[in-house]
mmCIF file of the N, C-alpha and C atoms, coordinates in Angstrom:
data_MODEL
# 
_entry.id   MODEL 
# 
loop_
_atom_site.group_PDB 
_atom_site.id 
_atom_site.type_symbol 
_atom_site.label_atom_id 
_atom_site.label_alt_id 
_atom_site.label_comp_id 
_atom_site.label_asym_id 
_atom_site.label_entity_id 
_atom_site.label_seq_id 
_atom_site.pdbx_PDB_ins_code 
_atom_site.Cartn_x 
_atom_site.Cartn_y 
_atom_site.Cartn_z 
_atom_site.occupancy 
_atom_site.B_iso_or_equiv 
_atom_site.pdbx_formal_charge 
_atom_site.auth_seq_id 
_atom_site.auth_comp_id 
_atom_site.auth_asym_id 
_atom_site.auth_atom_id 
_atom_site.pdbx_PDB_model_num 
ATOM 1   N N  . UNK A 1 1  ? -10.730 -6.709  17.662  1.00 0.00 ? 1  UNK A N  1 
ATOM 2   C CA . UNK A 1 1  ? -10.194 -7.144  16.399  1.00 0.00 ? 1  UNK A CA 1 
ATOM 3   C C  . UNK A 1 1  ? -9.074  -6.192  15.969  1.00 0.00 ? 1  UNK A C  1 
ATOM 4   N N  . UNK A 1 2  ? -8.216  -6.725  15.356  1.00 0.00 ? 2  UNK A N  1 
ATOM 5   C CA . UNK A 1 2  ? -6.894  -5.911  14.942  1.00 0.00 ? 2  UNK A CA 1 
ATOM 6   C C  . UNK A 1 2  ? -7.530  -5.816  13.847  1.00 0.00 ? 2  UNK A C  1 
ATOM 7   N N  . UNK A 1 3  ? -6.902  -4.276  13.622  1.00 0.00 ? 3  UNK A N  1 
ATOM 8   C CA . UNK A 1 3  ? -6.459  -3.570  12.192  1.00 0.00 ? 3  UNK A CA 1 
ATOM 9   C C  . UNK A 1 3  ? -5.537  -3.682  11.277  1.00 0.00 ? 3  UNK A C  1 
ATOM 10  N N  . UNK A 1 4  ? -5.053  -4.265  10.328  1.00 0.00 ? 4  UNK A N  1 
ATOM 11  C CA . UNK A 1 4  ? -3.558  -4.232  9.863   1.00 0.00 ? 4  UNK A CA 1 
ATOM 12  C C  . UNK A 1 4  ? -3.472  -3.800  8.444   1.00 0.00 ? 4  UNK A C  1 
ATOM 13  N N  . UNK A 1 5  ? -2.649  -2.711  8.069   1.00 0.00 ? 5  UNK A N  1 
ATOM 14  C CA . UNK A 1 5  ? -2.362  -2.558  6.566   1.00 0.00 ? 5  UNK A CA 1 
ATOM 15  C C  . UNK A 1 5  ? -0.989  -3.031  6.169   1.00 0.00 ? 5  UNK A C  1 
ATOM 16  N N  . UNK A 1 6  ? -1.453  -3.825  5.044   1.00 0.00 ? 6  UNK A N  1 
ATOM 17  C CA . UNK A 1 6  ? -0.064  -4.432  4.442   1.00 0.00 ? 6  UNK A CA 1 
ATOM 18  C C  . UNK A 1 6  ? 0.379   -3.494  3.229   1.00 0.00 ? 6  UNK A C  1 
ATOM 19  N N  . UNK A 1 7  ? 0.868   -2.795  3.351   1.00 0.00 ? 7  UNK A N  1 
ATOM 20  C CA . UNK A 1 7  ? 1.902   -1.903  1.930   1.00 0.00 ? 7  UNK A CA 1 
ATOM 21  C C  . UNK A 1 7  ? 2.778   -2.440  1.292   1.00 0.00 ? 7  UNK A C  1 
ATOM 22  N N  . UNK A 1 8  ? 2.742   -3.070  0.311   1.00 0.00 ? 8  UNK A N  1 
ATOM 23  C CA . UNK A 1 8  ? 3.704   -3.647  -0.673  1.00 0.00 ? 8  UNK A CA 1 
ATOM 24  C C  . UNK A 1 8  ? 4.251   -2.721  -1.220  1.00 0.00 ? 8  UNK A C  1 
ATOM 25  N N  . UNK A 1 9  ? 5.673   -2.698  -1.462  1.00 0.00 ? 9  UNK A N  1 
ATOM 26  C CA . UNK A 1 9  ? 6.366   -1.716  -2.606  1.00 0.00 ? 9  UNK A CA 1 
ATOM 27  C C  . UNK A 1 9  ? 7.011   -1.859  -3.396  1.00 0.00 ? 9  UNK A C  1 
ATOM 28  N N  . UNK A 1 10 ? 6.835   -3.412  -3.780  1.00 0.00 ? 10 UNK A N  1 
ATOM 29  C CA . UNK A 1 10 ? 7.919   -4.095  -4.389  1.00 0.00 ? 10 UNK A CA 1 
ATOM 30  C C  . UNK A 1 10 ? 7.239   -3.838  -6.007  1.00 0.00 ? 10 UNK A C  1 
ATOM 31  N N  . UNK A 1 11 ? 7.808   -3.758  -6.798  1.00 0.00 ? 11 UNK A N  1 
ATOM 32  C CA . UNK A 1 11 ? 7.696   -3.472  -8.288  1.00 0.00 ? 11 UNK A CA 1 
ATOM 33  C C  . UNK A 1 11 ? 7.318   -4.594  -8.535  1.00 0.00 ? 11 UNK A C  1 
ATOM 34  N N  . UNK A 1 12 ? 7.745   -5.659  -8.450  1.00 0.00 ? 12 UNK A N  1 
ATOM 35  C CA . UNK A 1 12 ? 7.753   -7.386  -8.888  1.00 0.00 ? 12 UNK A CA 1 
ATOM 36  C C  . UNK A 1 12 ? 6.668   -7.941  -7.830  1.00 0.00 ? 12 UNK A C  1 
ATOM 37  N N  . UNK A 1 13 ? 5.555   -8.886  -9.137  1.00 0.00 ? 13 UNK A N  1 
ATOM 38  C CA . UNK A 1 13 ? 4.493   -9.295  -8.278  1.00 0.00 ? 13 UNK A CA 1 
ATOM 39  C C  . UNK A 1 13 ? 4.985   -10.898 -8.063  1.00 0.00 ? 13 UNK A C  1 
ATOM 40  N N  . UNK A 1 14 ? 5.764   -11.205 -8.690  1.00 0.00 ? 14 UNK A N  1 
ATOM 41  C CA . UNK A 1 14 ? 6.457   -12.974 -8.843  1.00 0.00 ? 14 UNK A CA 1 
ATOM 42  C C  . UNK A 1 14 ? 7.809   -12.699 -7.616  1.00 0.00 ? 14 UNK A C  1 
ATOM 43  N N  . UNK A 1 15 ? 7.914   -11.268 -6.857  1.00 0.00 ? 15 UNK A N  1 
ATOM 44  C CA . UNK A 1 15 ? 9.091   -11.225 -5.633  1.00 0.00 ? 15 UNK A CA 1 
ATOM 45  C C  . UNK A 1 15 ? 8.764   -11.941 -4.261  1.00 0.00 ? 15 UNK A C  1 
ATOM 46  N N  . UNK A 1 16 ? 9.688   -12.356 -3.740  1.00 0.00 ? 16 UNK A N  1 
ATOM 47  C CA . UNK A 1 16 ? 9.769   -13.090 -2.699  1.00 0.00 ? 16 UNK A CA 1 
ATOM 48  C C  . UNK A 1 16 ? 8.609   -12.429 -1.114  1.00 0.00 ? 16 UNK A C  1 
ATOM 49  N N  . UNK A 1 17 ? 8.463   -10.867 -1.797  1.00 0.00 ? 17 UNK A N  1 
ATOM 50  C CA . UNK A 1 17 ? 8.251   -9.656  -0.912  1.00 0.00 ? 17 UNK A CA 1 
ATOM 51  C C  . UNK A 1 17 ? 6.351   -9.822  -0.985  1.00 0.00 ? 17 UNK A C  1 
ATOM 52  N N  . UNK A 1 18 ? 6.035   -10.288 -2.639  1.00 0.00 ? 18 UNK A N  1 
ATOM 53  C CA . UNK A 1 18 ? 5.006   -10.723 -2.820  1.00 0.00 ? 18 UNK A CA 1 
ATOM 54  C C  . UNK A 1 18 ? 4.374   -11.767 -1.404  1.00 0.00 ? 18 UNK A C  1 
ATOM 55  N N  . UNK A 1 19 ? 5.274   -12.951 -1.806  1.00 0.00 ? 19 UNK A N  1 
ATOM 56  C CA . UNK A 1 19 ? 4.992   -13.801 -1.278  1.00 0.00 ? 19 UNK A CA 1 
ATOM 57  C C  . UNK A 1 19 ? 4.987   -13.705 0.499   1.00 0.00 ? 19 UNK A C  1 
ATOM 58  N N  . UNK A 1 20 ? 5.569   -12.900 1.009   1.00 0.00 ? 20 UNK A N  1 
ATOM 59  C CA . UNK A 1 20 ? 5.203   -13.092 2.396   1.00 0.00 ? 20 UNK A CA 1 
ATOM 60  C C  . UNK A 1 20 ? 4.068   -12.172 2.756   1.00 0.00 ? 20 UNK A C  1 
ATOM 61  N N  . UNK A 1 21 ? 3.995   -11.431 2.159   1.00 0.00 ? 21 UNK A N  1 
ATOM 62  C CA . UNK A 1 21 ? 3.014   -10.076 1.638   1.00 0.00 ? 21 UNK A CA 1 
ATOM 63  C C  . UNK A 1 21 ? 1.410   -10.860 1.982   1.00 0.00 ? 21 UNK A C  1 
ATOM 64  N N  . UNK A 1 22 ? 1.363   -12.336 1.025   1.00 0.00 ? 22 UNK A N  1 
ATOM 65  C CA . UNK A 1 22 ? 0.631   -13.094 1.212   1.00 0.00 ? 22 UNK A CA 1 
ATOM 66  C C  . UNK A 1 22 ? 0.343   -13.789 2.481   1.00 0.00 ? 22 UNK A C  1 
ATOM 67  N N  . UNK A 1 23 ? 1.469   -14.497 2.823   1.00 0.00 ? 23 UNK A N  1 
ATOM 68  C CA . UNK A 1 23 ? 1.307   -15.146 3.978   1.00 0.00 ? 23 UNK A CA 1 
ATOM 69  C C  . UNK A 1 23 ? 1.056   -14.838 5.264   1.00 0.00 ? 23 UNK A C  1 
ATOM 70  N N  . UNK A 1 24 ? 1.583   -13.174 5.231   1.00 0.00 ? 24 UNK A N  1 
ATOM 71  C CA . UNK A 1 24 ? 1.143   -12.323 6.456   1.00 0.00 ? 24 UNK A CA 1 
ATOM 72  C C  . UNK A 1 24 ? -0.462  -12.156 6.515   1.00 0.00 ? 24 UNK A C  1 
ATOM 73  N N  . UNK A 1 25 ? -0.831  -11.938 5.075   1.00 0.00 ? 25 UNK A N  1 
ATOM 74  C CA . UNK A 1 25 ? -2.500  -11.654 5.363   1.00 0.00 ? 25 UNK A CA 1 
ATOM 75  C C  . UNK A 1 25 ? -3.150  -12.781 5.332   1.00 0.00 ? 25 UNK A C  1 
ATOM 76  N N  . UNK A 1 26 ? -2.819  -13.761 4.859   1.00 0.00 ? 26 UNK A N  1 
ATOM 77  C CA . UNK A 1 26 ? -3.586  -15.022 5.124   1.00 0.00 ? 26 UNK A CA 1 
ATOM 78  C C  . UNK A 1 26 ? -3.664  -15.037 6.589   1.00 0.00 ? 26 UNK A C  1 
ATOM 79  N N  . UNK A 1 27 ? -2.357  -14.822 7.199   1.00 0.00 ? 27 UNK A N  1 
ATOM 80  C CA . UNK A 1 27 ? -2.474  -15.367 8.680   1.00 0.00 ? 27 UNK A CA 1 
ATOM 81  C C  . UNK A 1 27 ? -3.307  -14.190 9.604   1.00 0.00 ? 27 UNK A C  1 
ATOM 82  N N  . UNK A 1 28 ? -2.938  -13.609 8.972   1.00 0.00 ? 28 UNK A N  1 
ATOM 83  C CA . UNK A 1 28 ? -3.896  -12.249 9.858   1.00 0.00 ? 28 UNK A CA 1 
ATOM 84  C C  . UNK A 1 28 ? -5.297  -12.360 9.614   1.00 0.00 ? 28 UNK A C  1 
ATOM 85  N N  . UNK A 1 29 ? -5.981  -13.091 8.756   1.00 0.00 ? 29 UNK A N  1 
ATOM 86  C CA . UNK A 1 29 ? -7.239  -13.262 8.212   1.00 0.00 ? 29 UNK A CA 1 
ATOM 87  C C  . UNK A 1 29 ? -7.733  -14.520 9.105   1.00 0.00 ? 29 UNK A C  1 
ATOM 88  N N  . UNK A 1 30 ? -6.664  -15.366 9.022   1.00 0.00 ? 30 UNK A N  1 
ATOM 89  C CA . UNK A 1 30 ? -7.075  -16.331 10.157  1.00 0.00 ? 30 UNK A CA 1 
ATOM 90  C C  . UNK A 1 30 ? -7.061  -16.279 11.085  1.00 0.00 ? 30 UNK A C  1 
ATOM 91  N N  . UNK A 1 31 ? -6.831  -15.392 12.198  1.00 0.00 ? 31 UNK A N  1 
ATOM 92  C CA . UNK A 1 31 ? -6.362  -14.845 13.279  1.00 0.00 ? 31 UNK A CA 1 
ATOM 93  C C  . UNK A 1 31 ? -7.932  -13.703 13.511  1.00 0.00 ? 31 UNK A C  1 
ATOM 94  N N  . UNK A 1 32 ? -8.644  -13.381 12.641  1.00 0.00 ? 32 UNK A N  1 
ATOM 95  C CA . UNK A 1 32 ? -9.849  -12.696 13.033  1.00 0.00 ? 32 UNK A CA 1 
ATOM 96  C C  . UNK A 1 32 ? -9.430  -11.017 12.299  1.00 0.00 ? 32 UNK A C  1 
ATOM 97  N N  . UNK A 1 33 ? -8.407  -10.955 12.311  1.00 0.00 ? 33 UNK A N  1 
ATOM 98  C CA . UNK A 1 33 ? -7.798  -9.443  12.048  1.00 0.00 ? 33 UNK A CA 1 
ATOM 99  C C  . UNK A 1 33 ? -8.735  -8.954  10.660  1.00 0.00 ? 33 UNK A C  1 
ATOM 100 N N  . UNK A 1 34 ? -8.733  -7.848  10.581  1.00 0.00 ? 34 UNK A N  1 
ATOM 101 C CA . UNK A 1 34 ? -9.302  -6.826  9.116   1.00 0.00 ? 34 UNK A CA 1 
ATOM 102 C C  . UNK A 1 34 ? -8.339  -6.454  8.410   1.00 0.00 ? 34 UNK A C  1 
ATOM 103 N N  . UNK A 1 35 ? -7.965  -6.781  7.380   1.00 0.00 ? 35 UNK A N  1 
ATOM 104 C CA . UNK A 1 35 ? -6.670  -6.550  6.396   1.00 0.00 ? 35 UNK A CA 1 
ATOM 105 C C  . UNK A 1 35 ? -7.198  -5.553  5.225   1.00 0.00 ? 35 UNK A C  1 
ATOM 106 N N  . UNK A 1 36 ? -6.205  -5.095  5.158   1.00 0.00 ? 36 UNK A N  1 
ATOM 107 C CA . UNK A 1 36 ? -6.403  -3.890  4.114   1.00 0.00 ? 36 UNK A CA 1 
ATOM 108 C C  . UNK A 1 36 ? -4.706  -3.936  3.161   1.00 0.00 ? 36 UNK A C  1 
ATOM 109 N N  . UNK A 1 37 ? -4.744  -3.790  1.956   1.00 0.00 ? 37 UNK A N  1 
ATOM 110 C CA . UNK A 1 37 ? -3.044  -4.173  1.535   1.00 0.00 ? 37 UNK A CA 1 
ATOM 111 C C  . UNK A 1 37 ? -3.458  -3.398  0.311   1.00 0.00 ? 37 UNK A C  1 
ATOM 112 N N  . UNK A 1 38 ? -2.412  -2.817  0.571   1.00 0.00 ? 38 UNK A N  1 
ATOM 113 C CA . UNK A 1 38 ? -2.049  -0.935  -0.399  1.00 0.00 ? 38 UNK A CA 1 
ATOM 114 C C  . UNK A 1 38 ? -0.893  -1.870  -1.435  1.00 0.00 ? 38 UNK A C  1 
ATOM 115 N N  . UNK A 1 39 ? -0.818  -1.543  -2.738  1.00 0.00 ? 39 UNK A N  1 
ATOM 116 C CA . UNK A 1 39 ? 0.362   -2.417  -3.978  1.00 0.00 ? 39 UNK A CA 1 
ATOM 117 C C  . UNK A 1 39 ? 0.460   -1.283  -4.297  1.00 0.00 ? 39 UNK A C  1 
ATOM 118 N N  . UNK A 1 40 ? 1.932   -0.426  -4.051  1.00 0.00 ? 40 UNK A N  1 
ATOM 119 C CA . UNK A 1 40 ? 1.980   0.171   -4.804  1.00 0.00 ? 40 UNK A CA 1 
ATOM 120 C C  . UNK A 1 40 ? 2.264   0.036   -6.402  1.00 0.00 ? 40 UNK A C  1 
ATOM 121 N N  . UNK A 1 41 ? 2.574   -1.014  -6.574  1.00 0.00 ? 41 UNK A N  1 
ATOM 122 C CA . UNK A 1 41 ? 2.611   -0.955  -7.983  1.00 0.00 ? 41 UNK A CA 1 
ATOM 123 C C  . UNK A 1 41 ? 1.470   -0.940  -8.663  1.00 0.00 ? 41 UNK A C  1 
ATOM 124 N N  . UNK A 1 42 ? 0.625   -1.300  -7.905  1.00 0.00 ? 42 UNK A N  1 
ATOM 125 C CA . UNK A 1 42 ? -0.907  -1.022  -8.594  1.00 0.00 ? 42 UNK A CA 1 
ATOM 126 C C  . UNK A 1 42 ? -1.470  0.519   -8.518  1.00 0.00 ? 42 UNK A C  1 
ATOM 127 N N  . UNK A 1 43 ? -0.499  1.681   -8.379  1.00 0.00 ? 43 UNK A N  1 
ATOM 128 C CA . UNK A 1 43 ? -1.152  2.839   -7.881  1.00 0.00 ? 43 UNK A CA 1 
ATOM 129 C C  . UNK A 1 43 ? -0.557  4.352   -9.002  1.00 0.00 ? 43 UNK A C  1 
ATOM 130 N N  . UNK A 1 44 ? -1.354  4.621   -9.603  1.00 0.00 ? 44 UNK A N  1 
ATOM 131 C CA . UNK A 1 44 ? -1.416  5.459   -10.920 1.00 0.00 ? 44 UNK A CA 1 
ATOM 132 C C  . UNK A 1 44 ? -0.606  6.667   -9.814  1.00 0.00 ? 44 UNK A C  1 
ATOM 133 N N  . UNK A 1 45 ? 0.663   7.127   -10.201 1.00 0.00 ? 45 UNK A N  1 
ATOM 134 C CA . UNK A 1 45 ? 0.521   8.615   -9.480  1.00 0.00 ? 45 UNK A CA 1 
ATOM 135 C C  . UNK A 1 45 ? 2.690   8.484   -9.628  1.00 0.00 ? 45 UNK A C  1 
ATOM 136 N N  . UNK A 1 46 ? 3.086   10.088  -9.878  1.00 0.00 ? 46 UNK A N  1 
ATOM 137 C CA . UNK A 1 46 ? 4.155   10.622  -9.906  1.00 0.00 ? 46 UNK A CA 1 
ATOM 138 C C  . UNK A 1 46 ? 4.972   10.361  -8.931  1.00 0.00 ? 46 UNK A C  1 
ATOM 139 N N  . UNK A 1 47 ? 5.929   9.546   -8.466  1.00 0.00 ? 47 UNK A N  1 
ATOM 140 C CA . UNK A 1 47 ? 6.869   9.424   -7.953  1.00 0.00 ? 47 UNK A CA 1 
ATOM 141 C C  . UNK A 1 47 ? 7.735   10.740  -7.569  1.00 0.00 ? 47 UNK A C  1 
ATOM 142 N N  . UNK A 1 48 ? 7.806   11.735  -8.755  1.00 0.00 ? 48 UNK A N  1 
ATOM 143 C CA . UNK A 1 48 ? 8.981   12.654  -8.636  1.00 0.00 ? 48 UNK A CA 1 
ATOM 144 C C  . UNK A 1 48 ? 8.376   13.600  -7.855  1.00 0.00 ? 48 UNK A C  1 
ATOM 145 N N  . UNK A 1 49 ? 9.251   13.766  -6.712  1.00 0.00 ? 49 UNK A N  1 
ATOM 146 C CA . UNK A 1 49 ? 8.562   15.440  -6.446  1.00 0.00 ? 49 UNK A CA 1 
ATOM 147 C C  . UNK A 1 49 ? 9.309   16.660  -7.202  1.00 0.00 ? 49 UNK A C  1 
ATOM 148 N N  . UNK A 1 50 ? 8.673   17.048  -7.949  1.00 0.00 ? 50 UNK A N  1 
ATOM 149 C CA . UNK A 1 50 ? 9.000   18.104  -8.975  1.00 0.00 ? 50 UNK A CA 1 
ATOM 150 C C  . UNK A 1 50 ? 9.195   19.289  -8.517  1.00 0.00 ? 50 UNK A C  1 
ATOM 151 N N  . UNK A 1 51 ? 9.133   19.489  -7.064  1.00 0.00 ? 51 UNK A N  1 
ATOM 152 C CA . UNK A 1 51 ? 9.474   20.733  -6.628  1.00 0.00 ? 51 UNK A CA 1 
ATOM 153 C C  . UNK A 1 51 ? 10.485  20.820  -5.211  1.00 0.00 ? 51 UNK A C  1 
ATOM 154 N N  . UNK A 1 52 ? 10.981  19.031  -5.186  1.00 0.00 ? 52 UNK A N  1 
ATOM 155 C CA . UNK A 1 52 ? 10.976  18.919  -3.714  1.00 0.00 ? 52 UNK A CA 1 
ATOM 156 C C  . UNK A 1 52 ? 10.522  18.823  -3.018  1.00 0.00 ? 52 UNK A C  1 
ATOM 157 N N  . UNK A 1 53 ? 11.403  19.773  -1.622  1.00 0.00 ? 53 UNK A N  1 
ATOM 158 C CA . UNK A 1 53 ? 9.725   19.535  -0.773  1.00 0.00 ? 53 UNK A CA 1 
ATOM 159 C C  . UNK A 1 53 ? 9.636   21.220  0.134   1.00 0.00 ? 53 UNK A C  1 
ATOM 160 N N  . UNK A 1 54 ? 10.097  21.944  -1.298  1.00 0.00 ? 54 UNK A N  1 
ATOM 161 C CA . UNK A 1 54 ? 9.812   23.489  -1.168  1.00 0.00 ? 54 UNK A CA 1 
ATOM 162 C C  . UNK A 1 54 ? 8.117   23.923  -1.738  1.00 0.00 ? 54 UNK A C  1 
ATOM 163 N N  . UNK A 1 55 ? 7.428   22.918  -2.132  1.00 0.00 ? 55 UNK A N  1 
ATOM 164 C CA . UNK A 1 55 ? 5.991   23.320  -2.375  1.00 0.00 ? 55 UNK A CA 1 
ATOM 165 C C  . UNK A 1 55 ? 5.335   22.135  -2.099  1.00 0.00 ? 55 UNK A C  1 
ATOM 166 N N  . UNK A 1 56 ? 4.192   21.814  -2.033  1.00 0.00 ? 56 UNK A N  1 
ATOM 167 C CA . UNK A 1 56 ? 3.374   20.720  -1.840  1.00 0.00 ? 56 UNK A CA 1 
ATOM 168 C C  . UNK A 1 56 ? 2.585   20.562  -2.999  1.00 0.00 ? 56 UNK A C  1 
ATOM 169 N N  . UNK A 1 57 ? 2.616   19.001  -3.272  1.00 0.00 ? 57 UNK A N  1 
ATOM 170 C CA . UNK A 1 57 ? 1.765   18.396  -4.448  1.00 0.00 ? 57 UNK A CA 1 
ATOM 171 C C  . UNK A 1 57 ? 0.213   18.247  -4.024  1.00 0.00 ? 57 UNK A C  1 
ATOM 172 N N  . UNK A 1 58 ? -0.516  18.362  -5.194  1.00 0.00 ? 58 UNK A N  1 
ATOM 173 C CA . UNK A 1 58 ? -1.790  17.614  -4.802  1.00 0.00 ? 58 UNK A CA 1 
ATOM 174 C C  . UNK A 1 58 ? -1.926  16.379  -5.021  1.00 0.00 ? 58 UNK A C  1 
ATOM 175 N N  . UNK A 1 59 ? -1.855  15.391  -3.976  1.00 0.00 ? 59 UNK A N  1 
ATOM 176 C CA . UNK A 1 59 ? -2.113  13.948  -4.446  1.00 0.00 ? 59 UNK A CA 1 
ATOM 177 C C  . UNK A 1 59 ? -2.918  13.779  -5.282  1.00 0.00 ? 59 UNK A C  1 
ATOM 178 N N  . UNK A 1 60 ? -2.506  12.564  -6.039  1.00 0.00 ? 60 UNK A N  1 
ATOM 179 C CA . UNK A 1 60 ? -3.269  11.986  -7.153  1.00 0.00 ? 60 UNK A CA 1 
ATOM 180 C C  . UNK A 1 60 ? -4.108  10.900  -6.398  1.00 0.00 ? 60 UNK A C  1 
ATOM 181 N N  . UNK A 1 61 ? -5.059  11.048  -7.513  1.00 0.00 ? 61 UNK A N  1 
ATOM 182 C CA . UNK A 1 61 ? -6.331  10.010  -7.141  1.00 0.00 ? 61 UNK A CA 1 
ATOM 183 C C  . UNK A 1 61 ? -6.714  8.566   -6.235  1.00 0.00 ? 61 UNK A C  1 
ATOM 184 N N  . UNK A 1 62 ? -5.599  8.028   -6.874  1.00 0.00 ? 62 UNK A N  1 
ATOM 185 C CA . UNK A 1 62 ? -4.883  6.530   -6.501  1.00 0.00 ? 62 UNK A CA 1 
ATOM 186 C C  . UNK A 1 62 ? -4.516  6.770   -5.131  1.00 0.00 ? 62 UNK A C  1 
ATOM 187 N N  . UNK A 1 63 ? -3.656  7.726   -4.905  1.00 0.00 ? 63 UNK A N  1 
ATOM 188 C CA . UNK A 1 63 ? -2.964  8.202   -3.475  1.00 0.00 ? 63 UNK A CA 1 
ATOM 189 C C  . UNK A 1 63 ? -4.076  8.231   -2.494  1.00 0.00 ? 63 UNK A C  1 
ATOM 190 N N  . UNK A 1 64 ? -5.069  8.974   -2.726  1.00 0.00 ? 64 UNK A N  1 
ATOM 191 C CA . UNK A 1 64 ? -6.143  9.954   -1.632  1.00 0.00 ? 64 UNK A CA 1 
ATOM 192 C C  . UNK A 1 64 ? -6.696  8.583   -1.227  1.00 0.00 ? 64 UNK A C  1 
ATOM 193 N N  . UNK A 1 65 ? -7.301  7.529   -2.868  1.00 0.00 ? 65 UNK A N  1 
ATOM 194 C CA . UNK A 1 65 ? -7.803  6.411   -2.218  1.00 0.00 ? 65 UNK A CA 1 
ATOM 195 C C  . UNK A 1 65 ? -7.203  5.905   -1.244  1.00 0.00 ? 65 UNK A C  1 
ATOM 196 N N  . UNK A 1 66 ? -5.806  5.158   -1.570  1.00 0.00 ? 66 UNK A N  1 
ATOM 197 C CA . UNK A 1 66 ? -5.327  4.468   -0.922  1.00 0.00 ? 66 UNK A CA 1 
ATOM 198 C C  . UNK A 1 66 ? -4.937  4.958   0.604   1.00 0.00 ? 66 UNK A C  1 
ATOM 199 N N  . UNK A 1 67 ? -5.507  6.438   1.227   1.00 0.00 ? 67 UNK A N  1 
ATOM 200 C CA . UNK A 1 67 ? -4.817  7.094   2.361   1.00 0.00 ? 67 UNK A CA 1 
ATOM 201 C C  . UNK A 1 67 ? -6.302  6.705   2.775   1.00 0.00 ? 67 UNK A C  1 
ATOM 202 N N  . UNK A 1 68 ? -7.442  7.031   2.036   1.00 0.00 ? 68 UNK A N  1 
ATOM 203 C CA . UNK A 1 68 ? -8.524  6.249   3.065   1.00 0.00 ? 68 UNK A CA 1 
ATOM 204 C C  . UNK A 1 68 ? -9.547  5.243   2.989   1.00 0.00 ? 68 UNK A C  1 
ATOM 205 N N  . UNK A 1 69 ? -8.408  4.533   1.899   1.00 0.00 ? 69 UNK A N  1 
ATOM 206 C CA . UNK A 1 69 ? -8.607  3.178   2.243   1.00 0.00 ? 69 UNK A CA 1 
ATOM 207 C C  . UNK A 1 69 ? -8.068  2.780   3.671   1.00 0.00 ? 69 UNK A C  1 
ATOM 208 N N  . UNK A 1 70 ? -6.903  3.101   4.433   1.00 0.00 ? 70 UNK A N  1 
ATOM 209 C CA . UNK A 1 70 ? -6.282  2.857   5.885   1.00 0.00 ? 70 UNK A CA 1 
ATOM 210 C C  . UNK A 1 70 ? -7.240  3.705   6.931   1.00 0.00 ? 70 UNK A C  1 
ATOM 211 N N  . UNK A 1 71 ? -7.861  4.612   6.333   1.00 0.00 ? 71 UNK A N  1 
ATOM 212 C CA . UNK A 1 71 ? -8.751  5.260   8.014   1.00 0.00 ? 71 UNK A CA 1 
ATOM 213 C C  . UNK A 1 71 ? -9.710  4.872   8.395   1.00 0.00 ? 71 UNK A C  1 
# 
């Protein structure tokens, strides 16, 4: 059985990006596959890296889920 994560990043849930977003996992669902689909717009957490990438952040909550939600 395939594995597949779908990552949306589209801001807009009415976007075209939505919609194939959909149709990919429908078909992958019909196909036997295990789907897993990360929105980021559904995901609480800082965009900015406030330090660059001269220090490291601690991911936020939303993040950690969504990293193992995929393992």
């Amino acid at each position: 059985m395939k594995r597949i994560v779908i990552i949306n990043g589209h801001p807009n849930k009415e976007s075209f990006n939505f919609g194939i977003a959909e149709a990919y996992q429908r078909g992958a669902l019909e196909s036997g596959s295990e789907v897993q689909e990360i929105v980021i717009a559904d995901l609480e957490f800082n965009p900015n890296l406030q330090f660059g990438y001269q220090k490291r952040m601690v991911l936020e909550a939303d993040l950690v889920s969504a990293w193992e939600k995929i393992q």
